[in-house]
C-alpha positions as CSV (number, residue, x, y, z in Angstrom):
1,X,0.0,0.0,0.0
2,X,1.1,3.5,-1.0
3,X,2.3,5.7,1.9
4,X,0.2,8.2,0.9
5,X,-2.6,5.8,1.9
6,X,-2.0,5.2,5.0
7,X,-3.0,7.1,8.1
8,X,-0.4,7.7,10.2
9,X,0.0,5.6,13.7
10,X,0.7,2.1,12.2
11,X,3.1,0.3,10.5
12,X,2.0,-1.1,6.8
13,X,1.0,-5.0,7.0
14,X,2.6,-6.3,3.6
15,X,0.6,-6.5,0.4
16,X,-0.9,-9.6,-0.2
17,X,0.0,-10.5,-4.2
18,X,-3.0,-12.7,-5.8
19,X,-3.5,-13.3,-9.4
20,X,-7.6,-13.7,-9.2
21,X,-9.7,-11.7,-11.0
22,X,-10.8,-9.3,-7.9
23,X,-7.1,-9.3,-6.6
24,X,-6.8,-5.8,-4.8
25,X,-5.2,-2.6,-7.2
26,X,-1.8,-1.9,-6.7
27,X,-2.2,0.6,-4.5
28,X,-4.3,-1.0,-2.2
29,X,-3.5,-3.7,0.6
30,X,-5.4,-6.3,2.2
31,X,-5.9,-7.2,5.8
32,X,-7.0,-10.5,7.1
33,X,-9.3,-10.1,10.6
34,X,-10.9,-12.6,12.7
35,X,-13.1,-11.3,15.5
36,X,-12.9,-12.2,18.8
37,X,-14.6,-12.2,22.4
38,X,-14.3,-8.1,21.8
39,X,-16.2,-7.2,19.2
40,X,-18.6,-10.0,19.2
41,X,-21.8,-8.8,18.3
42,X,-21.0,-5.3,17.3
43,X,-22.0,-3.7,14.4
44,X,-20.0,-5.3,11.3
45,X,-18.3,-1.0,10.5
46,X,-17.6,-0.6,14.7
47,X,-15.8,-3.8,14.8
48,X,-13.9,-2.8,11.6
49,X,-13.0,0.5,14.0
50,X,-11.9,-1.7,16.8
51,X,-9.6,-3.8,14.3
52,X,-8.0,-1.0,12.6
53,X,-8.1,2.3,14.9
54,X,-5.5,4.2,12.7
55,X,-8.3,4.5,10.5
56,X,-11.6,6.9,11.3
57,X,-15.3,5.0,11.1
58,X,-16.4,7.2,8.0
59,X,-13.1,6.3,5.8
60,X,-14.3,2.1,7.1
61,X,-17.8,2.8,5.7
62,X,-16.8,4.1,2.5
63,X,-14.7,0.9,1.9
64,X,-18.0,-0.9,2.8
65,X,-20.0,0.7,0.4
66,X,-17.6,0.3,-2.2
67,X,-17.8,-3.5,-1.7
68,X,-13.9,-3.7,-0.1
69,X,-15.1,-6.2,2.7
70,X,-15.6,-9.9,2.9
71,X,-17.3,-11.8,5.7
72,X,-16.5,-15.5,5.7
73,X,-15.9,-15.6,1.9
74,X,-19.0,-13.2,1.0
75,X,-19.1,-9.5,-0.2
76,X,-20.8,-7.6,2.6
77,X,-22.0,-3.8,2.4
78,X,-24.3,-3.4,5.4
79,X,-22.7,-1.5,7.9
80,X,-25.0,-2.7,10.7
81,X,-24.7,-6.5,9.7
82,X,-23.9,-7.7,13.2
83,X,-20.5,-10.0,13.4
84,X,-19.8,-13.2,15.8
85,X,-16.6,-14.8,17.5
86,X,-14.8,-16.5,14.8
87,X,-15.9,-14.5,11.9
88,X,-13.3,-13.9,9.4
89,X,-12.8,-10.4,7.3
90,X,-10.8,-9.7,4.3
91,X,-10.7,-5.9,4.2
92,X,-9.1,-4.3,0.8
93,X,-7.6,-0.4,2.3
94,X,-8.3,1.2,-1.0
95,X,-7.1,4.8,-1.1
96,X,-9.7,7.5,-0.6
97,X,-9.6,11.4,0.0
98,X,-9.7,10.8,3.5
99,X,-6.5,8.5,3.7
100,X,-4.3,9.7,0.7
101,X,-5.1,13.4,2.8
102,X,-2.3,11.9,5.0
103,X,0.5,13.0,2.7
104,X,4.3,14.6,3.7
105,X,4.4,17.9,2.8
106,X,7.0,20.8,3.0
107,X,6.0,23.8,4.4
108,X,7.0,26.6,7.1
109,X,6.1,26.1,11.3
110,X,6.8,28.3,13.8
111,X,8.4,25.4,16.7
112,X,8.5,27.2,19.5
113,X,9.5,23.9,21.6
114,X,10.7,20.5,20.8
115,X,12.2,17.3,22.7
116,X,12.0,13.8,21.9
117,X,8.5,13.4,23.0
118,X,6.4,16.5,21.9
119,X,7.0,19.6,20.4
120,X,5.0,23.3,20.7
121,X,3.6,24.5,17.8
122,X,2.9,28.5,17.1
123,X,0.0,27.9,14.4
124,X,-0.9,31.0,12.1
125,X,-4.4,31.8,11.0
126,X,-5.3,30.7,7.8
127,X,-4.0,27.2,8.6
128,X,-6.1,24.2,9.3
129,X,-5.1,21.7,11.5
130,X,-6.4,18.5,10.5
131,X,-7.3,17.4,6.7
132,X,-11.6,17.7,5.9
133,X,-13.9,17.7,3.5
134,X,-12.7,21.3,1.5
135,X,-9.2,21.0,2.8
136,X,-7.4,17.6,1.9
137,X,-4.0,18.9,1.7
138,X,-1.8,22.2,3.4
139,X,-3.0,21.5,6.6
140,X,-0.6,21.4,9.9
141,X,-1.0,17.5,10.1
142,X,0.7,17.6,6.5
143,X,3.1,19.8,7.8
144,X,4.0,18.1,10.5
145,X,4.8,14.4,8.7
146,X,6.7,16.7,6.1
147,X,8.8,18.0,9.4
148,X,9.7,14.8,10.8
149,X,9.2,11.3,9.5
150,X,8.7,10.2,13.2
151,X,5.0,11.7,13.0
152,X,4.1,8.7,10.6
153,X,4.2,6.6,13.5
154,X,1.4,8.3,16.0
155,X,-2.2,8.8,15.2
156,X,-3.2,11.9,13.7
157,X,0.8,12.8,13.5
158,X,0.7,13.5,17.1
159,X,-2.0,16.3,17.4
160,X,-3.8,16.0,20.8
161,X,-6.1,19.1,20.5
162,X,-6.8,21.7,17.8
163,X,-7.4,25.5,16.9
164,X,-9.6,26.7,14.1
165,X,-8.1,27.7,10.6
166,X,-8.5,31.3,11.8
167,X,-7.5,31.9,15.1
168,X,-3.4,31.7,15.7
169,X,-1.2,30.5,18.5
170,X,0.4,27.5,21.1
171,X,-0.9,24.2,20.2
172,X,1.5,21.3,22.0
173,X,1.8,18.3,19.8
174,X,2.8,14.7,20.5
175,X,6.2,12.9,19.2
176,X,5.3,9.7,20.7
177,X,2.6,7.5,21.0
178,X,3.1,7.2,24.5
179,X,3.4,11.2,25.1
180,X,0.4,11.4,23.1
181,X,-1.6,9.2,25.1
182,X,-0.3,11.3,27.8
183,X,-1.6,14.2,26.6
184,X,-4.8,13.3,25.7
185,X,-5.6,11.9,29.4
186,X,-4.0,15.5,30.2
187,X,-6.4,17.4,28.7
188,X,-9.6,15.6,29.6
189,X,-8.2,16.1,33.3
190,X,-8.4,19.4,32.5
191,X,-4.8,20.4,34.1
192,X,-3.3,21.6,30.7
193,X,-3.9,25.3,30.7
194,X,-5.0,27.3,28.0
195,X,-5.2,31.4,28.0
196,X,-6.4,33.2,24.9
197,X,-6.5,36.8,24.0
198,X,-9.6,38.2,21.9
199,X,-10.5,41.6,20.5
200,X,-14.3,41.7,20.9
201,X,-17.4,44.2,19.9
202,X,-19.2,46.1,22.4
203,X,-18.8,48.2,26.3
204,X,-17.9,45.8,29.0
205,X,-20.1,46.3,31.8
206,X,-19.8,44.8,35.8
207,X,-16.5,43.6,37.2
208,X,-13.5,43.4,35.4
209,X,-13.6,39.4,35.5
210,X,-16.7,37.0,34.8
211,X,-16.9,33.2,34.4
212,X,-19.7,31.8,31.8
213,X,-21.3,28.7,32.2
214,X,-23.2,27.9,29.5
215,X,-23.0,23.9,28.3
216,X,-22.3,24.5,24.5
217,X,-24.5,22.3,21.8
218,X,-24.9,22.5,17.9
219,X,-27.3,25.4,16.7
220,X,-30.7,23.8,16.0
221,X,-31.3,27.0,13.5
222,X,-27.7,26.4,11.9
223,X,-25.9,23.2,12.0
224,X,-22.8,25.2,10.9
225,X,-22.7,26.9,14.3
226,X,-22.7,26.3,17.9
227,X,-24.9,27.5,20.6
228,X,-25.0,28.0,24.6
229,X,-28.1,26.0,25.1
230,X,-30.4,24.2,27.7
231,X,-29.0,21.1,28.7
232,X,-32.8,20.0,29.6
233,X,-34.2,20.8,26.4
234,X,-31.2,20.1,24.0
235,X,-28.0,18.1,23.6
236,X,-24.9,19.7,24.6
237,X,-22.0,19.4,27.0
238,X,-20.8,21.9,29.7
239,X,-18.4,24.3,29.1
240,X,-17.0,27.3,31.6
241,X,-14.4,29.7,30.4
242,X,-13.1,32.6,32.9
243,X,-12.7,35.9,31.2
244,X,-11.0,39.1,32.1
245,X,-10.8,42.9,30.6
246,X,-7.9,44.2,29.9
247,X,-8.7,47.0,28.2
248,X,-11.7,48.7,27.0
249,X,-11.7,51.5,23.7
250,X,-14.9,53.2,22.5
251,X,-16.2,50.5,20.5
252,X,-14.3,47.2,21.5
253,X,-12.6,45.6,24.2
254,X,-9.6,43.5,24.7
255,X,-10.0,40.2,26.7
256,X,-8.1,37.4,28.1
257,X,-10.1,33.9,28.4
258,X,-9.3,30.9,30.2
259,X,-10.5,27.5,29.0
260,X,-11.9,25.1,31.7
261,X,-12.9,22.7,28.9
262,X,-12.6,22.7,25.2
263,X,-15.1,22.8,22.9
264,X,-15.9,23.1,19.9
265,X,-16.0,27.3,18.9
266,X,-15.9,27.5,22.8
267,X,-15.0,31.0,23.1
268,X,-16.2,32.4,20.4
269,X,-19.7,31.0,21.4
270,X,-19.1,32.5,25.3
271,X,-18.4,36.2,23.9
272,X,-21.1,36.2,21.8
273,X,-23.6,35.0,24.5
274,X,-21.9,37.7,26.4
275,X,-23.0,40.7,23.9
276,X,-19.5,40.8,23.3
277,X,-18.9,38.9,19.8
278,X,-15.3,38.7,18.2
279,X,-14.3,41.0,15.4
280,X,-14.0,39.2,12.5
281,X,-16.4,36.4,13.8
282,X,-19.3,36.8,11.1
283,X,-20.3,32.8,12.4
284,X,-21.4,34.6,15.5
285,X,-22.1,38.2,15.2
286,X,-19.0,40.0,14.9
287,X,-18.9,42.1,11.8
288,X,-15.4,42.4,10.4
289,X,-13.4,46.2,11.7
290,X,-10.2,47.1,12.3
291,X,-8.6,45.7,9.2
292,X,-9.4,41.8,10.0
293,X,-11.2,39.7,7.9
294,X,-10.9,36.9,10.4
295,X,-12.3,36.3,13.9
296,X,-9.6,38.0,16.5
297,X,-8.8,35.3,18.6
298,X,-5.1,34.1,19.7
299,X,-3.9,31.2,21.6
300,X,-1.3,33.1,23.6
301,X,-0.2,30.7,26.5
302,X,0.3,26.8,27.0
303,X,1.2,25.9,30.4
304,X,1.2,22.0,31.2
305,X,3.6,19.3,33.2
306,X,5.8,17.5,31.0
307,X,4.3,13.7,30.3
308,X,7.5,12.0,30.6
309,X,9.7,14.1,32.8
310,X,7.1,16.1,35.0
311,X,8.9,19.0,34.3
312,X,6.3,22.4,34.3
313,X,6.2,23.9,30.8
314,X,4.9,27.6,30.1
315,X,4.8,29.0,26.6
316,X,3.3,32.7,25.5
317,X,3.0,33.0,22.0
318,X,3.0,37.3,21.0
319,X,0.5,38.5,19.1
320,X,0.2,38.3,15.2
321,X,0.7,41.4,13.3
322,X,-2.7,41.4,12.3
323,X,-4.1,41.6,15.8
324,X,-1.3,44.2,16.8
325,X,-2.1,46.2,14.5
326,X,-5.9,45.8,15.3
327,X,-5.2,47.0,18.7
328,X,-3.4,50.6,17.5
329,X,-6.4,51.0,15.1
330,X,-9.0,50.4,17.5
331,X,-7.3,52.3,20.4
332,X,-6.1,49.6,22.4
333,X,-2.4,48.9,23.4
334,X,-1.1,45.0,23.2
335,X,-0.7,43.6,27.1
């Protein structure tokens, strides 16, 4: 199988050569499963999951609609098809978008920090950090397995968390797959700390610090956004972020915001059930000023213990010209 097709976080199994008729293509490879005590019972696509976890559940279905699997000897396309102890698969990993996305590529990063387990990242806006529908190639995870040939070897090339393709900053990603799994129990412990600064619409009002609580689910009036909703009447999951006023001009403010949990849009969603959207942020309210076309969020500090050494790591990241200069235009002055 073609590197290119391969998600990274596992070693190749060898191509299987076969001279039938519905022998794989050259660029695919074939994997031979058997399912045990585990996954008996489950769902023929979440046992294909559990066999082969480098790769996600929608790349497995699309191999099952395209007629790539074999149960005991039969072509299967029914996702749901339930499977037994004892049950044999023949899988064919035929390249898609979503696995030849996981290409090498050349490109610029900002390293801030780097040892043999993880390395710091300072991320510009206007790149995305994982490959998607829209955005197969140029993103940091291609960047990353260009950097370092290591990255083949961990999931996702070793990115435990993520920042949108528009806001900048500190994003600590893993070298190993131990570090990363590290990292990722790190996180959902909650005792990596995050601190961002935003440039937001509107007059600040009360005390110069205010904690929102406000679980976060997706929009029911637009699936492209998220919402602060009711946890009784809709599905979402809590979400508190700390934020504090630095400064305050005529017609924005300058803010510092402290995750408590991450997800997805969090701040952006927090500010603008605030009255206080982000410039830039047309997803939520905030009309574009100040010469940015992009919402004005920046991941400015990483603070987090070391997963192998226990050593206490503290990164600030300084602003992007684009926000500097936001700040002289809108009468503010950079902390």
């Amino acid at each position: 199988m073609d590197a290119s097709a391969r998600a990274p976080g596992r070693s190749p199994i060898g191509e299987v050569e076969s001279e039938d008729a519905d022998a794989p293509q050259s660029d695919s490879e074939l994997r031979s499963l058997v399912i045990d005590a585990g996954q008996h019972g489950e769902r023929l696509d979440r046992a294909l999951v559990l066999c082969v976890p480098e790769f996600s559940r929608s790349y497995l279905q699309q191999l099952l609609a395209a007629g790539a699997a074999r149960l005991n000897g039969q072509a299967v396309l029914k996702p749901a098809q339930r499977v037994k102890v004892g049950d044999r698969i023949e899988l064919e990993m035929r390249p898609t978008q979503e696995s030849q996305a996981f290409r090498a590529e050349v490109m610029a990063l900002d390293v801030v920090y780097e040892d043999a387990h993880l390395l710091v990242v300072n991320k510009p806006a206007g790149l995305v950090v994982h490959p998607a529908p829209g955005n197969w190639s140029g993103t940091l995870l291609n960047g990353l397995l260009g950097r370092d040939a290591q990255a083949a070897q961990v999931p996702r090339a070793g990115i435990v968390h993520r920042l949108d393709k528009d806001t900048s900053g500190l994003m600590v990603v893993a070298r190993t797959r131990s570090a990363m799994d590290a990292l990722v129990e790190m996180i959902g412990k909650r005792t990596v700390h995050r601190q961002y600064l935003a440039i937001a619409w509107g007059h600040w009002s009360g005390p110069v610090d205010r904690t929102v609580d406000a679980a976060i689910g997706r929009d029911p009036r637009n699936r492209l956004r998220m919402a602060a909703v009711d946890l009784a009447r809709q599905a979402g999951k809590l979400a508190r972020t700390d934020i504090h006023l630095l400064q305050q001009a005529q017609a924005h403010c300058l803010v510092r915001c402290t995750l408590h949990t991450g997800r997805t849009h969090q701040i952006r969603v927090h500010m603008a059930h605030s009255g206080l959207p982000l410039v830039g942020d047309t997803l939520y309210g905030g009309a574009p000023a100040l010469g940015l076309e992009r919402q004005a969020l920046h991941a400015q500090r990483l603070e987090f213990q070391h997963p192998v050494t226990g050593k206490l790591l503290a990164f600030s990241a300084p602003l992007p010209q684009d926000m500097e200069d936001a700040l002289v235009t809108g009468g503010l002055q950079a902390p």
